[in-house]
C-alpha positions in Angstrom: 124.1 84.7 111.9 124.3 88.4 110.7 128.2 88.4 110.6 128.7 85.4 109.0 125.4 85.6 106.7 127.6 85.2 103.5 129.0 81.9 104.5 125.9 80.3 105.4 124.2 81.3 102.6 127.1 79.7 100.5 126.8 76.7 103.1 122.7 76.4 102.2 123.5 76.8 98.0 125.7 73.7 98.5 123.6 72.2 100.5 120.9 72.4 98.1 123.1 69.9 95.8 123.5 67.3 98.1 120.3 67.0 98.5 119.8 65.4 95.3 122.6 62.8 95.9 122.9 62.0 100.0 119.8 59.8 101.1 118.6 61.5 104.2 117.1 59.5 107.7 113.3 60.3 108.3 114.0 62.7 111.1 116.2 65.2 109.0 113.9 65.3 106.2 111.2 66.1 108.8 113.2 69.3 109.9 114.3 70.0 106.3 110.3 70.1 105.1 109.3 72.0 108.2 111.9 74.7 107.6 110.5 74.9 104.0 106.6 75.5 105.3 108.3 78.1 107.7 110.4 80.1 105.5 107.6 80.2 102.4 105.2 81.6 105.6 108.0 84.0 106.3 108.4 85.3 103.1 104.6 85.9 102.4 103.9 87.6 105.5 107.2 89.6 105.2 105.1 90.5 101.8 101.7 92.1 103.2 104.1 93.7 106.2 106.5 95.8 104.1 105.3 99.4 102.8 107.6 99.3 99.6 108.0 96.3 97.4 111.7 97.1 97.4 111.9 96.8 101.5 112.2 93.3 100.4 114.4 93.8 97.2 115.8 90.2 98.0 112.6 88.3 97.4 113.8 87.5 93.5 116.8 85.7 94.8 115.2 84.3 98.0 112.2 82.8 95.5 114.7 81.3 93.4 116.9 79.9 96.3 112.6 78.1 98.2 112.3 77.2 94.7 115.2 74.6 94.4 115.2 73.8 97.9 111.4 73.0 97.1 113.0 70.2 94.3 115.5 69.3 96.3 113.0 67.9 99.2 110.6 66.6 96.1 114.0 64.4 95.2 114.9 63.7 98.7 111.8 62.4 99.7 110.9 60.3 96.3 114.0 58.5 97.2 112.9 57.8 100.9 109.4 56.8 99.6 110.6 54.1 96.9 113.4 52.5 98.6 112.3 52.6 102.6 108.6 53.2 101.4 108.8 55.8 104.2 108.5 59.7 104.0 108.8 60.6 107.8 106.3 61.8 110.2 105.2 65.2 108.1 104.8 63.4 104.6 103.2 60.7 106.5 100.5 62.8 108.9 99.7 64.8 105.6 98.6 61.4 103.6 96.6 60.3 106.7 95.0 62.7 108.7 94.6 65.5 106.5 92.9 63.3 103.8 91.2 61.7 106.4 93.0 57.9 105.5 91.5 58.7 102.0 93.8 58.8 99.3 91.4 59.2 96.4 90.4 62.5 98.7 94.3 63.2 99.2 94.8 63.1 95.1 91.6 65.4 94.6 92.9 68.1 97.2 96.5 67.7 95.5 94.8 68.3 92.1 93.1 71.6 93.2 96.2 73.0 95.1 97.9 72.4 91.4 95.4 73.6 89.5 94.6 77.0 91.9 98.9 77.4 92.0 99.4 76.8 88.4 96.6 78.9 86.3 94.9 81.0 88.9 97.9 82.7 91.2 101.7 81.8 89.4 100.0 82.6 86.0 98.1 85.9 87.3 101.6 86.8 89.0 103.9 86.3 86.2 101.7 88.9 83.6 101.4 91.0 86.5 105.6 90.5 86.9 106.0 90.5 82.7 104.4 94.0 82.5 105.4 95.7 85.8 109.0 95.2 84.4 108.3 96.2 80.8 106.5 99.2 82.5 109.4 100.0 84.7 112.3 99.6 81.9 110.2 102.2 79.7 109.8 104.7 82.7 113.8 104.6 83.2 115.4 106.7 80.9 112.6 109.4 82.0 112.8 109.2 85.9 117.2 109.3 85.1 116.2 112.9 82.8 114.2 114.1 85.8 117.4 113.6 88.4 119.6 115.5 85.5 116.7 118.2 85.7 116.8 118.8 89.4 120.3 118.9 89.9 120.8 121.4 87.3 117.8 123.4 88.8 120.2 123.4 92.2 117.1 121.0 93.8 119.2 118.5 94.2 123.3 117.8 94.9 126.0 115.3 93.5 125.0 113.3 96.0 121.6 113.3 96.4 121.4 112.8 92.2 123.6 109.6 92.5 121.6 108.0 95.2 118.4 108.6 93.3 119.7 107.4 90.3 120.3 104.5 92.5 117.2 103.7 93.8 115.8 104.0 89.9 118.1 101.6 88.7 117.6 99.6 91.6 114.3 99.3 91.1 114.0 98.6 87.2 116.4 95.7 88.5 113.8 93.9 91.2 111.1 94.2 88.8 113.3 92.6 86.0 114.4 90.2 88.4 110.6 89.3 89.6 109.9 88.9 85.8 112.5 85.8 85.7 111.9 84.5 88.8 108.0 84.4 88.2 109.2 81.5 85.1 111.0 79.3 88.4 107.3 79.1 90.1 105.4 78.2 87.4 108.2 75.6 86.5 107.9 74.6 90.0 104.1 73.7 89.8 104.7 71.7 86.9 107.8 69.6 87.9 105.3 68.9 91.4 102.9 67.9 89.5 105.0 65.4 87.3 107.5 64.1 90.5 104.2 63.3 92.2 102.4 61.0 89.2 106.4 59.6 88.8 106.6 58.9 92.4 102.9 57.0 92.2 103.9 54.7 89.1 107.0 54.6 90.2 105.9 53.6 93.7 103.5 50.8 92.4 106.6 49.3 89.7 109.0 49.1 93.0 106.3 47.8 95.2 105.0 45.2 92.7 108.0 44.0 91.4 111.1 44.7 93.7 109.2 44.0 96.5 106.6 42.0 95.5 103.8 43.6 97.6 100.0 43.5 96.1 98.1 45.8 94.4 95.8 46.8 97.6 99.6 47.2 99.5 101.2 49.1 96.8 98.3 51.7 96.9 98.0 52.1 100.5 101.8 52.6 101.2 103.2 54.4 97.9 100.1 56.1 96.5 99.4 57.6 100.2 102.7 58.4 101.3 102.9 60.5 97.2 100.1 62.1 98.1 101.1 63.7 101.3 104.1 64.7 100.5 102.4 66.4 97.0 100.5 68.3 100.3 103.6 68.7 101.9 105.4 70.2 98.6 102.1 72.2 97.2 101.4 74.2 100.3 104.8 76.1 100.1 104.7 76.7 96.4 101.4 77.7 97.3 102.2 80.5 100.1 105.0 81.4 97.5 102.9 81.8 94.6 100.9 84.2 96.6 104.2 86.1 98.2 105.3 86.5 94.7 101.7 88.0 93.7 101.7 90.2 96.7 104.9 91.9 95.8 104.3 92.3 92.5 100.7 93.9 92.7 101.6 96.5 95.0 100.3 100.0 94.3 100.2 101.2 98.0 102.7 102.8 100.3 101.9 101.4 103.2 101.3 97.7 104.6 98.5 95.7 102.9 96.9 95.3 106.4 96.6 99.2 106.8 95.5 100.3 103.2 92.9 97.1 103.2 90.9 98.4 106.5 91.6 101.8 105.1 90.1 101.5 102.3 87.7 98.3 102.0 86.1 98.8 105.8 86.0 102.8 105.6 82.8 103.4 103.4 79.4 103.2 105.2 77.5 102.6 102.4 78.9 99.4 101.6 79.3 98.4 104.1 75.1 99.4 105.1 73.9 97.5 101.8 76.4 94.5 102.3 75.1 93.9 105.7 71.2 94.6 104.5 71.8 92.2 102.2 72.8 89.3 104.1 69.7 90.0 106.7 67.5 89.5 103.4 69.5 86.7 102.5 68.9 85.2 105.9 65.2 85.5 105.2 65.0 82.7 103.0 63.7 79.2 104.2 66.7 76.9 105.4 69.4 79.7 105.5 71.6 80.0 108.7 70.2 82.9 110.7 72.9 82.1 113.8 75.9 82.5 110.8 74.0 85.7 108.4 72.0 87.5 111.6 75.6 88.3 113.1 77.6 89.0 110.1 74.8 91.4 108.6 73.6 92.9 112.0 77.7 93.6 113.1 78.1 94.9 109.2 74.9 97.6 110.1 76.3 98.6 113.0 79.8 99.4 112.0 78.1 101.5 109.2 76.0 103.3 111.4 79.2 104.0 113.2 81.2 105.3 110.1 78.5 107.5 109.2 77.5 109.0 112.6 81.4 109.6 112.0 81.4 111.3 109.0 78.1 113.8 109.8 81.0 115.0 112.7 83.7 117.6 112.1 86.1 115.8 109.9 89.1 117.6 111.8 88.8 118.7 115.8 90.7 121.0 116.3 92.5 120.1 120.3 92.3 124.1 121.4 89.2 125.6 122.3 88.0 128.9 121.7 84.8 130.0 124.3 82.3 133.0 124.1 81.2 134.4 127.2 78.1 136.0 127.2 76.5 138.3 129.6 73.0 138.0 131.2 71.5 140.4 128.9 73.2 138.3 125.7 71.6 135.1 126.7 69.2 135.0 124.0 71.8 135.6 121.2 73.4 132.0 122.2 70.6 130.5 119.4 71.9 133.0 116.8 75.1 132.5 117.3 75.3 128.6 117.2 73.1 129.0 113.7 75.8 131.7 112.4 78.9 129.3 113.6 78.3 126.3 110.4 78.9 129.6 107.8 81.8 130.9 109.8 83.9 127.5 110.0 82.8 127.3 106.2 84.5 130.7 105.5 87.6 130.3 107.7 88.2 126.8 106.4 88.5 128.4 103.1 90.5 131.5 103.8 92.8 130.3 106.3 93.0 126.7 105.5 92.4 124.6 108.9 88.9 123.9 110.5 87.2 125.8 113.3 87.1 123.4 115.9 84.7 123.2 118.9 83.4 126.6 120.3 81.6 126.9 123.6 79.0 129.3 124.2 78.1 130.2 128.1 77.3 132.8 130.0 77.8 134.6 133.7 77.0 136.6 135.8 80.1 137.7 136.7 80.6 140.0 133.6 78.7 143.5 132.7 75.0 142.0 131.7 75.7 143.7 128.0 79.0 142.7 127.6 80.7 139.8 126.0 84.6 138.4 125.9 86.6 135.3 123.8 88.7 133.3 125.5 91.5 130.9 124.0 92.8 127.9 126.2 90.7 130.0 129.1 92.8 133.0 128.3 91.2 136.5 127.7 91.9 137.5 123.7 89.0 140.0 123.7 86.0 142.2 125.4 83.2 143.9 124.0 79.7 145.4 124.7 78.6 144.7 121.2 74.5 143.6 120.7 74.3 142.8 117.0 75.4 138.5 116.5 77.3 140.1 113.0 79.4 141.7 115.4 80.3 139.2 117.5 81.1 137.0 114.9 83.3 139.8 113.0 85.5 139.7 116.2 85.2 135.7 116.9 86.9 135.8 112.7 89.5 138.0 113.6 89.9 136.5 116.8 90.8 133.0 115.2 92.8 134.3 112.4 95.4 136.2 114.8 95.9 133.4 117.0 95.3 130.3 114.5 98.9 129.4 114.7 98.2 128.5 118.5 95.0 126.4 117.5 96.8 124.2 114.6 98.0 121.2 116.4 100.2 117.6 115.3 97.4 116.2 115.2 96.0 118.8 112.4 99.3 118.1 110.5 98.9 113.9 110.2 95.2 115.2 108.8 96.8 117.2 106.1 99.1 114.7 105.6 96.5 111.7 105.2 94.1 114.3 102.6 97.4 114.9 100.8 98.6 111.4 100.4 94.8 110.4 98.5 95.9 113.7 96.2 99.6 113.8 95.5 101.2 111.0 97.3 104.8 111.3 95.6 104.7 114.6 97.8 104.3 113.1 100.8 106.9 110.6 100.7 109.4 113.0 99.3 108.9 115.1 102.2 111.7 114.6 104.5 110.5 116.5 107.7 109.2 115.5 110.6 105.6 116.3 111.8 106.5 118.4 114.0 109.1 120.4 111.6 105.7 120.8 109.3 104.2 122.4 112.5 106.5 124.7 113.0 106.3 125.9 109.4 102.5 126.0 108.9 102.3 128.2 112.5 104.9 130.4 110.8 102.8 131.2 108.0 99.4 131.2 110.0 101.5 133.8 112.6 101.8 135.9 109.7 97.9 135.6 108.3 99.3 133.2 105.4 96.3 130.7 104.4 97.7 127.2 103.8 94.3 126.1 102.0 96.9 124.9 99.0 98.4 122.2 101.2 99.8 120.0 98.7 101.7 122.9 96.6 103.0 123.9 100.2 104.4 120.2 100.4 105.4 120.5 96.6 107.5 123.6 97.3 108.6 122.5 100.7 110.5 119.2 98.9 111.8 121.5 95.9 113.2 123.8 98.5 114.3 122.3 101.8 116.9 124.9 102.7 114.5 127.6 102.4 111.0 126.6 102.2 109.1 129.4 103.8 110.3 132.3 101.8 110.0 129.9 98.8 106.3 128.9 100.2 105.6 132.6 100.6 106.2 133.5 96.7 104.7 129.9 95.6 101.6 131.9 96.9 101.6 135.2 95.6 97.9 135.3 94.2 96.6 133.7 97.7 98.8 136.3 99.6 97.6 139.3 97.3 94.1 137.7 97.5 94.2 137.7 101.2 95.4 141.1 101.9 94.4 143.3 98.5 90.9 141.5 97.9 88.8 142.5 95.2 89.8 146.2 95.4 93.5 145.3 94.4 94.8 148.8 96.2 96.9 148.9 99.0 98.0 151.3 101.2 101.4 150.3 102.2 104.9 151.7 104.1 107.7 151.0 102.1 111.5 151.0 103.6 114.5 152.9 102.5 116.9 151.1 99.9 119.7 151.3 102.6 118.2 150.7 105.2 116.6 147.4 103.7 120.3 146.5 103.2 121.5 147.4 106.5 118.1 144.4 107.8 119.7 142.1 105.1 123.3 141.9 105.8 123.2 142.8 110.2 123.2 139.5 112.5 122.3 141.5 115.4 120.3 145.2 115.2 121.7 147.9 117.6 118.2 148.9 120.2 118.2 152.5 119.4 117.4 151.4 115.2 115.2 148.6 116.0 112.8 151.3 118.0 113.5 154.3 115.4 112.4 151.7 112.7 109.1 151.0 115.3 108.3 154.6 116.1 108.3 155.7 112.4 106.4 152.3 111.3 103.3 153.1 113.9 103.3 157.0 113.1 102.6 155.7 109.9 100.0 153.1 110.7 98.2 155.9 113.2 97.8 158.3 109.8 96.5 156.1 107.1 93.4 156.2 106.0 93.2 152.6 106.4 95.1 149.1 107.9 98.4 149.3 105.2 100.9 146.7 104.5 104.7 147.1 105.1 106.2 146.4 101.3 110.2 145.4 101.6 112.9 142.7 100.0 112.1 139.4 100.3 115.9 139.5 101.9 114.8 142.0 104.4 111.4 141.2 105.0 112.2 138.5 107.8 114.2 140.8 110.0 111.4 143.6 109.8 108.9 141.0 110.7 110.6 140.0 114.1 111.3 143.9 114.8 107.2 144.4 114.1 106.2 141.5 115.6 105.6 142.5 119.6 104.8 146.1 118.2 101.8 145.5 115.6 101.5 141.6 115.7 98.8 142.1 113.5 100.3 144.3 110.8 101.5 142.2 107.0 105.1 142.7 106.4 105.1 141.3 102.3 107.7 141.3 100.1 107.4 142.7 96.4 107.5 139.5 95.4 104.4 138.7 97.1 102.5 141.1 95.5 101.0 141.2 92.2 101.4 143.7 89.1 97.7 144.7 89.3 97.7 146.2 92.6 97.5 149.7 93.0 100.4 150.8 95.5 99.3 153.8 97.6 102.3 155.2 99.8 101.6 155.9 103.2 105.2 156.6 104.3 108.8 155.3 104.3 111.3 154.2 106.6 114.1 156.7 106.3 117.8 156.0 106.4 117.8 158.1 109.7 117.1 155.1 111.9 121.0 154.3 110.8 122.0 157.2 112.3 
């Protein structure tokens, strides 16, 4: 069918004609009107199930194809009912058992399916199509000026321009489209409505005189058989009335199903005051308790759920950092579990991900004053300290060195989620991978970079994919100089020789005998300042010096100039001389 989709679609337009002109046997016209209830099902699920309304950029075209087919059936089976005064098993079974034998009943359910198609659903979609489209044309000249801008910028390439230029046009064209082809439902709701009053005058003139059946005759046969297949006809226009709403109203990027429990069944309160107020409800004499008790009790508990949810962390982090205490530390545990709220409060905002779960035990095996971290079961540090404050101190600097272990995926579709309520255009611009964001948040948490500002790091990651650490880096210049500067904005830092700074910049591959002259002079200078300094180089350079420092001082900041604001005060510890070349 895929290879020769073209044809048969050519084959089905021509089709559509005939069916105003060939009469067609009662079993055809069975299979013809089921393949309509089908393919109007299709295309509204295919409606709630697609993320973009431009997944389905066909709908105009498929709306406008149902549409006639719709007619053509109406035409086919008006002919069937006056001249065999048959319809076929579906027309028939939708006059008689759905109604219940009653046609009165039939004609008042065909009046409400009109009435809820006509004004409530094709009239609420059409505005809803009008101003999307008028909306969308205005918008068009400005999204095709913001292309222009990024391509001169160097954000994007030829390429990349003419595809999004594109998709802009592309779209201004569906909603245009959905604007026209709203007018072919509404005109479809009316012709139903007037083919099935023909069809019942029509049916009673043929019966009584062509045929010369009674009046009783003429209104069981005709009126009944018009009546089901008004059902017949209206519950398609119906699904597609409501597919053509659906794909006009979306504001979401993601399936209806998703953002509804998202968003509609993820708020306790509501949820707690809905299901409170059914159990009042239910109070009252004559009201169904086995129907309300259930829905109200099942809302309750699904809020107490959410919000026993919500009073836990909001992000867990997977790794685990544990404090071992010694017997003599035992009664600090208290202390330290009252201090821990404060500290995840504090690292949250410096570092930018949560303090997960920290256990606190003790042994015997260890010296009874003496105390060690643990990461993944790992030793990171030992101590005989006895003040809490202290313990803490090391437990901060503990998690900030080795954060970039304890971020997981599962951290990243977190930020990712919070991002997408904040600055959702980000997000889907983004074109990595979760785990290609992993790697790059762990190589600025390695380096003691906080990545509180998630969303401008996902802004600057889609402006600069080629480069977005270094462009991430110097995005963050008043959070970098923050960080490491502080309040006292004076820095004691090791600067590197102009030439040798090149030599970093242009060498693939560092001969052993520089990379540990360039180590020796870097810790003679950290073992005679006065305090912890920072290594100052190029932004071009300051990559390769990182990698040299990294085994040597892990926990020593190699900035750029760029990184660091004017107001600092630079005091000069030392410099890397040109005779690590030599």
């Amino acid at each position: 069918m895929m290879s020769h989709a073209d044809a048969l679609l050519a084959v089905g337009v021509i089709s559509l004609i005939l069916l105003l002109i060939v009469p067609l046997p009662p079993i055809i016209l069975d299979a013809l009107l089921c393949f309509n209830i089908v393919f109007s099902l299709m295309a509204l699920l295919l409606t709630l199930y697609v993320e973009k309304a431009m997944e389905f950029s066909s709908f105009p075209s498929l709306l406008l194809f149902l549409t006639l087919y719709r007619l053509g059936l109406n035409i086919a089976s008006t002919r069937m009912i006056l001249t065999r005064g048959e319809g076929g098993d579906i027309i028939h079974t939708f006059g008689s058992f759905v109604t219940h034998n009653n046609t009165l009943v039939g004609l008042i359910l065909f009046a409400l399916l009109t009435v809820i198609n006509f004004i409530v659903v094709t009239k609420g979609a059409g505005r809803v199509a009008e101003v999307a489209a008028r909306f969308t044309l205005e918008a068009l000249p400005g999204k095709q000026m913001a292309v222009d801008s990024q391509m001169q910028a160097g954000l994007l390439d030829h390429a990349e321009a003419k595809k999004e230029r594109a998709k802009i046009s592309e779209e201004a064209e569906f909603y245009g489209a959905m604007d026209g082809a709203s007018k072919f439902v509404r005109g479809d709701a009316i012709a139903s409505v007037i083919i099935t009053f023909v069809n019942i005058f029509g049916g009673f003139a043929v019966g009584f005189f062509v045929k010369h059946y009674s009046w009783q005759e003429c209104w069981s046969i005709f009126t009944c058989l018009t009546v089901g297949d008004g059902l017949v006809s209206q519950i398609p226009a119906l699904l597609i009335s409501v597919a053509s709403g659906v794909i006009v109203t979306r504001a979401s990027s993601e399936s209806l199903g998703t953002a509804f429990s998202r968003q509609l069944f993820n708020h306790p309160k509501v949820l707690l005051f809905s299901g409170g107020l059914i159990l009042c409800l239910s109070l009252i004499p004559g009201m169904p308790l086995l129907v309300m008790v259930p829905i109200g009790g099942s809302l309750l508990l699904y809020s107490f759920k959410l919000i026993k949810g919500e009073s836990a962390p909001e992000q867990k982090v997977s790794s685990k950092l544990e404090i071992t205490l010694g017997c003599s530390l035992i009664g600090k545990a208290q202390q330290l579990n009252a201090a821990l709220p404060k500290l995840r409060s504090s690292i949250q905002k410096r570092v930018g991900i949560r303090l997960g779960h920290i256990t606190i035990k003790d042994s015997m095996e260890i010296s009874p004053n003496s105390y060690f971290l643990a990461l993944r079961g790992v030793k990171l540090y030992q101590g005989r300290e006895r003040e809490v404050d202290e313990i803490i101190a090391k437990l901060e600097e503990a998690f900030e060195l080795h954060a970039h272990e304890l971020i997981t995926l599962q951290d990243v579709a977190y930020f990712l989620s919070d991002a997408r309520k904040r600055d959702s255009a980000a997000v889907e611009a983004l074109k990595l991978s979760t785990s290609e964001l992993l790697l790059i948040l762990q190589d600025l948490l390695k380096e003691r970079i906080p990545i509180s500002d998630f969303v401008s790091i996902l802004e600057t990651i889609v402006a600069n994919p080629k480069d977005p650490i270094e462009a991430i880096r110097q995005n963050l210049v008043h959070a970098i100089t923050d960080k490491f500067f502080g309040e006292s904005r004076c820095a004691y830092v090791i600067t590197v020789d102009p030439k040798v700074e090149k030599m970093l910049d242009v060498a693939t591959k560092l001969r052993p005998s520089t990379i540990d002259k360039i180590g020796e002079q870097i810790l003679q200078f950290v073992a005679e300042a006065e305090a912890r300094p920072v290594v100052l180089t190029t932004s071009r350079a300051r990559k390769q010096l990182r990698q040299i420092l990294e085994k040597r001082l892990p926990g020593l900041p190699v900035l750029s100039y760029d990184e660091v604001e004017s107001d600092v005060e630079l005091r000069s510890v030392g410099a890397v001389t040109n005779e690590v070349l030599l």
